[in-house]
C-alpha positions as CSV (number, residue, x, y, z in Angstrom):
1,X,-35.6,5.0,37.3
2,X,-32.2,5.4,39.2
3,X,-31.0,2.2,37.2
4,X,-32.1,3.5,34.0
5,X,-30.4,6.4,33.9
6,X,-27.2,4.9,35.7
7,X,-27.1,2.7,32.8
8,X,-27.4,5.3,30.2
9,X,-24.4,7.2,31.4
10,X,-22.9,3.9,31.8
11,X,-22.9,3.0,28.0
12,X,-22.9,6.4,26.9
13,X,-19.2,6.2,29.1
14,X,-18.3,2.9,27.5
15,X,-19.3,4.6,23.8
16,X,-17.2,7.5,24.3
17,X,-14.0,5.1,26.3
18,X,-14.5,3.0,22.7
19,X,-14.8,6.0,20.3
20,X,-11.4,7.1,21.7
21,X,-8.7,4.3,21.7
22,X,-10.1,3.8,17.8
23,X,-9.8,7.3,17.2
24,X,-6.4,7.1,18.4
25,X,-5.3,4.2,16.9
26,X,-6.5,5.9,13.8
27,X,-4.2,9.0,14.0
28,X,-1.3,6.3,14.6
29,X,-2.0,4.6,11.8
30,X,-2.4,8.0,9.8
31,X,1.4,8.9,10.9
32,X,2.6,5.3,9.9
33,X,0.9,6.2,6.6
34,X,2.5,9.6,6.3
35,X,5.9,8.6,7.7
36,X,6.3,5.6,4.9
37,X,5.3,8.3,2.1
38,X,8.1,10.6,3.4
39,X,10.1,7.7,3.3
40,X,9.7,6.7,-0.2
41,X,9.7,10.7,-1.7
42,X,13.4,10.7,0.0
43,X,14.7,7.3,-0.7
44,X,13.8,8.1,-4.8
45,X,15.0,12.1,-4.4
46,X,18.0,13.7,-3.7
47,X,19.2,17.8,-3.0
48,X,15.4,18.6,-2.3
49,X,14.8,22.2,-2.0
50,X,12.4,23.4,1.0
51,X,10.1,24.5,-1.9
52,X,9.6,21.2,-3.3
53,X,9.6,20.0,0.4
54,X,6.1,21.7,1.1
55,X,4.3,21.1,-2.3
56,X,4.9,17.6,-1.3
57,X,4.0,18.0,2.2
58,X,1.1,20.3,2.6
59,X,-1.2,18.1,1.6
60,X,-0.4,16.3,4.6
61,X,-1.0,19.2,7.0
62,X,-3.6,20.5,5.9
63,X,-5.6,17.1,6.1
64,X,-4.0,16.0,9.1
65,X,-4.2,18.6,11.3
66,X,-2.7,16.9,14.3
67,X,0.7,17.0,12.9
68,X,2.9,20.3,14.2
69,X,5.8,19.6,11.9
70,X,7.4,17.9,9.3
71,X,10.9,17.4,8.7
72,X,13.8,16.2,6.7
73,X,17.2,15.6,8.7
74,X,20.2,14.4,6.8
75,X,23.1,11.9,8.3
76,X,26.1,14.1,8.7
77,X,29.3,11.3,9.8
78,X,32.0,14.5,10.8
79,X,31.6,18.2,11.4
80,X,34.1,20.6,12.1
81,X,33.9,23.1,14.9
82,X,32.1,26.5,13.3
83,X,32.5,24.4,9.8
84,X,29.1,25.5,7.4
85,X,27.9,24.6,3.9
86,X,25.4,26.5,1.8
87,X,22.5,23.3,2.3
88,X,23.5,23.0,6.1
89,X,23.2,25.6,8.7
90,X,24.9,25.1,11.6
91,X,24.1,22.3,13.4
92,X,23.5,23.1,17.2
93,X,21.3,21.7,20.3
94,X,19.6,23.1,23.4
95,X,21.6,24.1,26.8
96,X,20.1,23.4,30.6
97,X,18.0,26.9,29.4
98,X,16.7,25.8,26.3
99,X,18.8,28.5,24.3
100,X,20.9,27.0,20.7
101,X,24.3,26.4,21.0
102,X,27.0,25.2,18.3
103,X,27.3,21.6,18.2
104,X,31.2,20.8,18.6
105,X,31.8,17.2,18.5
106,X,33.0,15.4,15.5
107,X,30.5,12.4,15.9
108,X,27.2,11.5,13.7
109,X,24.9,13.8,13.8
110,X,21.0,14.5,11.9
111,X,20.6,18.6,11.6
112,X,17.3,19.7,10.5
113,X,17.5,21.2,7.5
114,X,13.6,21.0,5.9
115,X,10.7,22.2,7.6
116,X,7.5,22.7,7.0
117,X,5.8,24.7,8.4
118,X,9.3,26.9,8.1
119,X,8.4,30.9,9.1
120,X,7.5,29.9,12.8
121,X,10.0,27.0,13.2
122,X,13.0,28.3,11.2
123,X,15.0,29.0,14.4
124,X,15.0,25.0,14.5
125,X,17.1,25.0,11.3
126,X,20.4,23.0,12.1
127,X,18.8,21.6,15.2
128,X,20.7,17.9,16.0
129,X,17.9,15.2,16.7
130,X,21.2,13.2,17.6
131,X,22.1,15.0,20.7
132,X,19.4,14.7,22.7
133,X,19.1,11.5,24.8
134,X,15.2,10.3,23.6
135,X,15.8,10.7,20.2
136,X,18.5,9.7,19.5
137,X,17.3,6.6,21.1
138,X,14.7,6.6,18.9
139,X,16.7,7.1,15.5
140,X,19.0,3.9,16.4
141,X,16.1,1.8,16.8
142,X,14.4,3.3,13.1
143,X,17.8,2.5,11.6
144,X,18.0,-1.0,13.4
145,X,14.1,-2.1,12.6
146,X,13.6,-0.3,9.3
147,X,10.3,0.5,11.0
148,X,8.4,3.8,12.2
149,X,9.4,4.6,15.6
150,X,7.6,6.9,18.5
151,X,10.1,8.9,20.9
152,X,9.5,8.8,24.8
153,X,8.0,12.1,26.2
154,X,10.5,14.9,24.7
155,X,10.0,18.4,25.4
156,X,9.8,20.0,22.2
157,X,12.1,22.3,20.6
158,X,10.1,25.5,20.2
159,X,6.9,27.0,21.2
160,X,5.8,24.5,23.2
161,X,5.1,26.3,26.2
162,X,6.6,23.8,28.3
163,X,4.2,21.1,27.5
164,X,5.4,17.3,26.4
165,X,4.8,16.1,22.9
166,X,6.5,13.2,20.7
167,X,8.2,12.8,17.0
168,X,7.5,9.8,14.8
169,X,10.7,8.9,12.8
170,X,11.4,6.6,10.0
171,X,14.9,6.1,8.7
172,X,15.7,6.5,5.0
173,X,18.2,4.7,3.0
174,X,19.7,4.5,-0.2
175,X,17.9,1.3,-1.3
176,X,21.3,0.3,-3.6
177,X,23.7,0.4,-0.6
178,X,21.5,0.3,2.1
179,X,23.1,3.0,4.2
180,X,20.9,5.5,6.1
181,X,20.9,8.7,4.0
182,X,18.9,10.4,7.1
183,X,15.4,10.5,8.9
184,X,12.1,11.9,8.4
185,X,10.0,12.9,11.6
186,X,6.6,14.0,12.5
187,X,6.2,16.6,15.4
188,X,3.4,16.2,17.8
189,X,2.6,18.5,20.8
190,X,0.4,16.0,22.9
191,X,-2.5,18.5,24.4
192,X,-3.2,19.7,20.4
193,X,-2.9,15.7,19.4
194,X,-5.3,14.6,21.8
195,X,-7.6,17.7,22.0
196,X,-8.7,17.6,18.4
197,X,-8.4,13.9,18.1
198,X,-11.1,13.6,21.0
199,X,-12.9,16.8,20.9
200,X,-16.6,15.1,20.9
201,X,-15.1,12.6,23.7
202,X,-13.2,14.8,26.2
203,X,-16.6,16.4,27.7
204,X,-17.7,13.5,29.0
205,X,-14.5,12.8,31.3
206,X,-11.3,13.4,32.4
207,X,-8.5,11.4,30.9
208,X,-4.5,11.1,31.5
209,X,-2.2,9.6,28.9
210,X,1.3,7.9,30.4
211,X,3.8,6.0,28.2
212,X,4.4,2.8,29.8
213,X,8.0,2.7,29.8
214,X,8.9,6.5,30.7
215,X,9.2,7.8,34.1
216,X,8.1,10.7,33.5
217,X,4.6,13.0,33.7
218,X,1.6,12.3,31.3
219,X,1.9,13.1,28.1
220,X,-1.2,14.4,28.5
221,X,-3.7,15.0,31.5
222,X,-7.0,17.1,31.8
223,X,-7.0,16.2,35.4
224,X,-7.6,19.6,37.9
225,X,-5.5,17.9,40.3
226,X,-2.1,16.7,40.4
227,X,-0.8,13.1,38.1
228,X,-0.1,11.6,41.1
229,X,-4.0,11.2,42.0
230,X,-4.9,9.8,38.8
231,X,-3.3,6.4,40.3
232,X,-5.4,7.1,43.5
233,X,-8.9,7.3,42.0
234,X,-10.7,4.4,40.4
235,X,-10.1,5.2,36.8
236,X,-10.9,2.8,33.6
237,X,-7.5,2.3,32.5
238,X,-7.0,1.0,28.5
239,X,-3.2,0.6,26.7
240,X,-2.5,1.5,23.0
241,X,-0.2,0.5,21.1
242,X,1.8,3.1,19.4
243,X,4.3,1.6,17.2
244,X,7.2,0.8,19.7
245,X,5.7,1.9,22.9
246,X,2.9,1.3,24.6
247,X,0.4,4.5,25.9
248,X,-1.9,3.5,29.0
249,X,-5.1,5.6,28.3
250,X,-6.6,6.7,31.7
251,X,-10.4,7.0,32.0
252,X,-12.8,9.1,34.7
253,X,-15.8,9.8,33.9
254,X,-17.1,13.2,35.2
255,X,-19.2,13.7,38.0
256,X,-22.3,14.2,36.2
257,X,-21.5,10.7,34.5
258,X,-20.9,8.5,37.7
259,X,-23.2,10.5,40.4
260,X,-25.8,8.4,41.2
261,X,-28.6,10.1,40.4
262,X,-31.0,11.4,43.7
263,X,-34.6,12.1,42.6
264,X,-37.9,12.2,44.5
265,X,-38.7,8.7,43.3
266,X,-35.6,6.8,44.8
267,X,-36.8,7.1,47.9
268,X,-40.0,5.7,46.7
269,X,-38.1,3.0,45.7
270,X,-35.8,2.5,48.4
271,X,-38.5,2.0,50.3
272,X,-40.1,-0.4,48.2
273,X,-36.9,-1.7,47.8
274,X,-36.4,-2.4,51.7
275,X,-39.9,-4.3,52.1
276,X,-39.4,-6.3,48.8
277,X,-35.7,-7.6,50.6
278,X,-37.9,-8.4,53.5
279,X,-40.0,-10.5,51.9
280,X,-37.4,-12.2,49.9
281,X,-35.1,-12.8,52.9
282,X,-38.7,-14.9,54.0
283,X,-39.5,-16.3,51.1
284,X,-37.4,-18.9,49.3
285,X,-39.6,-19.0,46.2
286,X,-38.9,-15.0,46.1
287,X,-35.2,-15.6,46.0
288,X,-35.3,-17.7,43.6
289,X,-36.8,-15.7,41.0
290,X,-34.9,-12.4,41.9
291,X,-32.0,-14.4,40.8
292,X,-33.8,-15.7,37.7
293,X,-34.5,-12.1,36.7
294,X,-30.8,-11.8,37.2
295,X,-29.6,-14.5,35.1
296,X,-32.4,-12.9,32.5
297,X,-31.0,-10.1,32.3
298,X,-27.4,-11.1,31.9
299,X,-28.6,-13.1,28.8
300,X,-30.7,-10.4,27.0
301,X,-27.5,-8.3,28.0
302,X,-24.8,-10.9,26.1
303,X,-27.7,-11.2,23.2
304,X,-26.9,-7.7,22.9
305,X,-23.4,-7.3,22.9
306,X,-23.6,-10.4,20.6
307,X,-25.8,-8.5,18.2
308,X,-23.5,-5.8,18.5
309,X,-20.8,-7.8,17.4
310,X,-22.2,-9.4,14.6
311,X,-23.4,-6.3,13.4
312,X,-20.1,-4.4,13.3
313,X,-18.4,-8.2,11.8
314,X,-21.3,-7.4,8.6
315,X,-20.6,-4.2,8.2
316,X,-16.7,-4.6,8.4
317,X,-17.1,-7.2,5.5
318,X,-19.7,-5.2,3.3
319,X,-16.8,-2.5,3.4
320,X,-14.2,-5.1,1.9
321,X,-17.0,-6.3,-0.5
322,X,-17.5,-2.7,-1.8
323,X,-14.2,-1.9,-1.9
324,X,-13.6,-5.2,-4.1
325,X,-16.2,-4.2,-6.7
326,X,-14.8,-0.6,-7.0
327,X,-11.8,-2.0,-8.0
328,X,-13.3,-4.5,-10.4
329,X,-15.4,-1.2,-11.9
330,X,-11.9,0.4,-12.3
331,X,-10.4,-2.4,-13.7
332,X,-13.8,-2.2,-16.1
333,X,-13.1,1.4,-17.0
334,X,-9.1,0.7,-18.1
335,X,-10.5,-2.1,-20.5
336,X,-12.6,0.2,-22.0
337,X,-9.5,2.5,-22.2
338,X,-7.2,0.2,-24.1
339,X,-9.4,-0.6,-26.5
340,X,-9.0,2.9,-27.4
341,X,-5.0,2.7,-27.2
342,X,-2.9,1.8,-30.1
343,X,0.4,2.5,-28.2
344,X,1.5,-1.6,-26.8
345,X,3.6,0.2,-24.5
346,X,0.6,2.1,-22.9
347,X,-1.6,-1.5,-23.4
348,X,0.9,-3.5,-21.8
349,X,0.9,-0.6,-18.7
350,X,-2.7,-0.7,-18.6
351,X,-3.0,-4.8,-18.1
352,X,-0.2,-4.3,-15.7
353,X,-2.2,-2.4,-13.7
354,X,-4.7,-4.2,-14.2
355,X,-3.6,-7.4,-13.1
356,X,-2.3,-5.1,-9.7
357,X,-6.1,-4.1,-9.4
358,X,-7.1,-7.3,-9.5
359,X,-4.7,-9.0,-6.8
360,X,-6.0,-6.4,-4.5
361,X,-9.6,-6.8,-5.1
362,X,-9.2,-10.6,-5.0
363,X,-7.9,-10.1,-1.4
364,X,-10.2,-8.2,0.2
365,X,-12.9,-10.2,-1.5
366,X,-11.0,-13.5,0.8
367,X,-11.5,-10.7,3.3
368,X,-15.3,-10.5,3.3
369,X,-15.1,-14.2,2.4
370,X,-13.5,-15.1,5.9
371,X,-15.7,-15.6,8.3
372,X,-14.3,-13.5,11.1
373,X,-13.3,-11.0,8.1
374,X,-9.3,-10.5,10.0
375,X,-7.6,-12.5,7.8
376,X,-6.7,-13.6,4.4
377,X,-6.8,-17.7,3.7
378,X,-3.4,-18.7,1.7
379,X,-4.3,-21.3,-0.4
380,X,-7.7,-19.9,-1.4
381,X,-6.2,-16.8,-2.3
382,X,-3.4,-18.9,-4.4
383,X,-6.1,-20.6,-6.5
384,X,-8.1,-18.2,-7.5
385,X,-5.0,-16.1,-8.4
386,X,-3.9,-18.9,-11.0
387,X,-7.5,-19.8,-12.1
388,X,-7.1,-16.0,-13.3
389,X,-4.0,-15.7,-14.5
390,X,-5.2,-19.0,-16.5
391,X,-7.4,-17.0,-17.8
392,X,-5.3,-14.6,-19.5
393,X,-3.1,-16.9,-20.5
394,X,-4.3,-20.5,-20.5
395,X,-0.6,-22.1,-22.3
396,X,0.6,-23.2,-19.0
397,X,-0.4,-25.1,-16.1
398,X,0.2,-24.8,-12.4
399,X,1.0,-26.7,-9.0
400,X,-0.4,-25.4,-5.6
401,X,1.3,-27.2,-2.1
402,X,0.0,-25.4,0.5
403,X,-1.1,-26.0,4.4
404,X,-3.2,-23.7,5.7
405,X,-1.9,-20.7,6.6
406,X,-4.0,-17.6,7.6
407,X,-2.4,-14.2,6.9
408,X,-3.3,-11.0,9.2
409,X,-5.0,-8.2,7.7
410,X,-1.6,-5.6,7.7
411,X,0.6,-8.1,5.6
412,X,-2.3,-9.4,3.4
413,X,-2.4,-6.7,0.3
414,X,1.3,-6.2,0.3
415,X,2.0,-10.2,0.1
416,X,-1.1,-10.5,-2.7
417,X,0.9,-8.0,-4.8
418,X,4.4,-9.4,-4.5
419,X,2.8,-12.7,-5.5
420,X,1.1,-11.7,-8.4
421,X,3.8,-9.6,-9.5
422,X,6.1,-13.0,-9.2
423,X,3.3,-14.8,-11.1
424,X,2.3,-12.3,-14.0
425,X,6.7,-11.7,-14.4
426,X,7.3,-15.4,-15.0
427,X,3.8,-15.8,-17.3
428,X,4.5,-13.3,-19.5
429,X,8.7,-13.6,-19.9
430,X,9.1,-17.6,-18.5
431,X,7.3,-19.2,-21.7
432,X,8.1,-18.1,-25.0
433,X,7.6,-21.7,-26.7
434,X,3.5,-22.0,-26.1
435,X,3.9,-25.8,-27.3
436,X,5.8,-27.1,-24.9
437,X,4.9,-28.4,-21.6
438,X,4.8,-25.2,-19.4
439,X,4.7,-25.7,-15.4
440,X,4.4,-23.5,-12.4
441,X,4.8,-24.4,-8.8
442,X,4.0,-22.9,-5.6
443,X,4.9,-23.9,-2.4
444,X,4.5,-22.7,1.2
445,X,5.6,-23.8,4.2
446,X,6.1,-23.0,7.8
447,X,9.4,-22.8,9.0
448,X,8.1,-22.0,12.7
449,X,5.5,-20.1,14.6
450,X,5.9,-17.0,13.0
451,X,8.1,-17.1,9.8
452,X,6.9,-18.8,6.3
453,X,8.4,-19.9,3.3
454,X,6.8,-19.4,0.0
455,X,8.5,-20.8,-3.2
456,X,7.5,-19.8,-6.7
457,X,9.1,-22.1,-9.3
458,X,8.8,-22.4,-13.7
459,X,10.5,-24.5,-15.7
460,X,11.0,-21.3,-18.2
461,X,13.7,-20.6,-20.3
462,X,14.8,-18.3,-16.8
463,X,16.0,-14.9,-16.4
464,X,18.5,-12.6,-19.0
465,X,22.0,-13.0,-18.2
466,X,23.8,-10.7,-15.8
467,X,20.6,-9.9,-14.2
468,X,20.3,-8.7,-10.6
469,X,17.4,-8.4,-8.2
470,X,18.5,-5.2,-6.8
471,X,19.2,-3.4,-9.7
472,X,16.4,-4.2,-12.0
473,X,14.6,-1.3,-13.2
474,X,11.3,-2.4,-14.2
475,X,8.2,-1.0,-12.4
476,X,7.6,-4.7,-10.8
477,X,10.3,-5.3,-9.0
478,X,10.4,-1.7,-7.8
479,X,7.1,-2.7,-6.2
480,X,8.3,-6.0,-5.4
481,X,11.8,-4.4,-3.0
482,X,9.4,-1.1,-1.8
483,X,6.7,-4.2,-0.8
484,X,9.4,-6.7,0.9
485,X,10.6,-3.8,3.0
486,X,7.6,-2.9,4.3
487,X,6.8,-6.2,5.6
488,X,10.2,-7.3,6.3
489,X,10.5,-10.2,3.8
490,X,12.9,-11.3,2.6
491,X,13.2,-12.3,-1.3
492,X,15.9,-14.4,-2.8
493,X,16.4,-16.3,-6.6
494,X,17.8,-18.9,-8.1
495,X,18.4,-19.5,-11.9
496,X,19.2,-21.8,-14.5
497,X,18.3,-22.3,-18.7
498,X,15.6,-25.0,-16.8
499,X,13.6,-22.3,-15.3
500,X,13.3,-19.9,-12.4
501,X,12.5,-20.1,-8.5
502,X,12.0,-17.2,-6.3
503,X,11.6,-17.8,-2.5
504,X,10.2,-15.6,0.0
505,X,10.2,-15.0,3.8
506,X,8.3,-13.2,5.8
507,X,6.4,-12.9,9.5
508,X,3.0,-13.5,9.8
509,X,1.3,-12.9,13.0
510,X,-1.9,-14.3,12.6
């Protein structure tokens, strides 16, 4: 009975250790969602009032509750001592007390100047990110990677009551010149971010949160005594990654979870227990089959976990299979639409779409098709791409060379999409003379571990004069540059009156 219920609290600790690092890697994943969307509403808006600042981010705080703040902070190159403008307020920082004071160098600096919530906050208005040590760390390194960042511990500005929290920041430029226009930031105070994030979890232990490269106190801790005995006691310790850093997650189950339980019938059974290792310790054919119950039991419990496994692997890939046939019924429901339409323009936007919807529902159906359902297979996904495209428009014919490459989960739907925009541009504009022999060629390579080359190649009549990739204004290559920057590729063209080739590079982890 003792081991029953030992191993009850043991998995029901295990569950709960489990339950957490997803949940947390969930809210991460949330602010990486919420920081790129702040990102894109900046890079495509400029003198944005604080009013049009909340419509467009209340949505996000009333869902997400974890976030404290959201904010907009400009790049100001040179400011004069006491110098203010009517869309600034005077950019200050925090003395040894934690009071505002002016800001008198004439250096770089990133004021707040949106916030939302505002009325609790607004004594933050003006406040330099730049001047403090941790964030200004952070910034460089948003500006330098193009990626969301997480600060080290930070004490935060206001009304935190002295406890740690963190910002997540994202750099916005202007996408013709490049040049950081400012940052967007999230504000977390750590005790509300894990509190609500693990409300179901935290009664069933205490748990301590350290980032690995600070040295510093936990960002967070429900421990009664002091951080230094959380490295003492014999706590199930997990890391997370969070963006740029890394969070170790520490683990103790409450007493009532690792007590060992003491009722009448242990001693019963210790008893037993004593004469049965008596016997054992006399009889080889006893010790033989205690440790064939052993090995027994360690097999049913690997079946188990197996089962487990395979059963989360099914479920996984039936979410990527329904996923694919909602998008095919949406597709379904904008064909019925345009035969409705009259207007080409709105037609031809529908089948763009369309063709869109259909690159992402052919990926996650390679998704489900995959039999470890993490990745995306290359070529497959190539294939079927041109068998539909084909399909729409069967006056051309197409060459695939490509090895087998296998391409992770985060850069799959992005890459679909900047193909098939690629493919549906040159289809549609390449071939205007439907009699002649019409060709297009894909290639991929690997140019080493982690980078690959993928060339897409007509022999078309090629693109207007005077055209340039960055300044094109059509909705597909404004998907095509937002895409490339979020995985880091990088695109490039070449053309002539013999046809077109545009070459890609990007990372892939898988």
């Amino acid at each position: 009975m003792n081991q029953k219920a030992l191993l009850t609290k043991q998995e029901a600790v295990n569950n709960a250790i489990s339950r957490s690092l997803i949940k947390i890697e969930d809210e991460i994943n949330k602010i990486n969602l919420v920081m790129e969307s702040m990102n894109f509403f900046f890079e495509n808006h400029e003198d944005v009032s604080q009013e049009l600042f909340e419509r467009f981010t209340d949505p996000y705080l009333m869902e997400l509750r974890n976030i404290g703040a959201l904010e907009w902070a400009p790049r100001i190159d040179t400011v004069a001592k006491n110098e203010t403008t009517e869309d600034i307020p005077d950019i200050t920082t925090t003395d040894t007390e934690g009071n505002f004071v002016t800001v008198d160098s004439k250096s770089v600096h990133y004021p707040i100047v949106l916030l939302n919530p505002l009325e609790p906050l607004k004594d933050a208005l003006g406040f330099d990110n730049y001047s403090e040590t941790t964030r200004k760390t952070a910034i460089d390194l948003a500006i330098s990677s193009n990626q969301t960042t997480i600060t080290a511990p930070v004490q935060l500005v206001q009304k935190n009551n002295g406890l740690p929290g963190f910002l997540a920041i994202k750099a916005v430029k202007n996408p013709k010149t490049k040049e950081t226009k400012g940052i967007v930031a999230a504000i977390y105070r750590m005790d509300i971010f894990i509190n609500r994030t693990l409300k179901n979890e935290l009664p069933l232990m205490h748990m301590a949160l350290t980032d690995s490269a600070a040295q510093s106190s936990p960002l967070f801790s429900n421990f009664k005594d002091s951080s230094q005995t959380i490295v003492n006691k014999k706590s199930i310790i997990k890391s997370v990654k969070a963006s740029n850093r890394v969070w170790n997650v520490h683990f103790l189950p409450k007493r009532d979870y690792f007590a060992y339980p003491h009722v009448p019938e242990s001693y019963i059974i210790l008893l037993l227990g004593i004469l049965t290792t008596g016997l054992i310790l006399y009889t080889i054919k006893k010790n033989d089959e205690y440790h064939d119950r052993l090995e027994a039991r360690v097999q049913i419990r690997t079946s188990e976990l197996e089962a487990s496994n395979k059963m989360k692997e099914n479920l996984l890939r039936e979410i990527h299979h329904r996923v694919k046939n909602n998008l095919q019924i949406t597709s379904s429901l904008m064909n019925m639409q345009k035969r409705k339409l009259v207007s080409k323009e709105a037609i031809t936007a529908l089948s763009d779409s369309q063709a869109r919807i259909s690159a992402i529902a052919l990926t996650h159906q390679k998704i489900y098709q995959d039999k470890d359902s993490k990745a995306v297979n290359l070529h497959d996904y190539l294939v079927d791409l041109m068998e539909y495209q084909k399909k729409i428009s069967p006056s051309f014919t197409y060459k695939i060379d490509c090895p087998y490459v296998s391409v992770d989960l985060d850069r799959a739907v992005p890459l679909a999409l900047i193909i098939s925009e690629l493919v549906t541009n040159a289809v549609k504009h390449a071939y205007p003379d439907t009699t002649k022999y019409n060709e297009l060629s894909i290639d991929v390579s690997r140019i080493d571990e982690e980078n690959v080359f993928l060339s897409i190649r007509d022999n078309g009549k090629g693109l207007p004069e005077g055209f340039e990739l960055e300044q094109a204004e059509g909705i597909g290559f404004e998907i095509i540059r937002a895409l490339c920057r979020q995985i880091t590729a990088t695109l490039t063209y070449a053309s002539t009156e013999e046809g077109t080739q545009f070459d890609l590079k990007f990372k892939n982890l898988s």
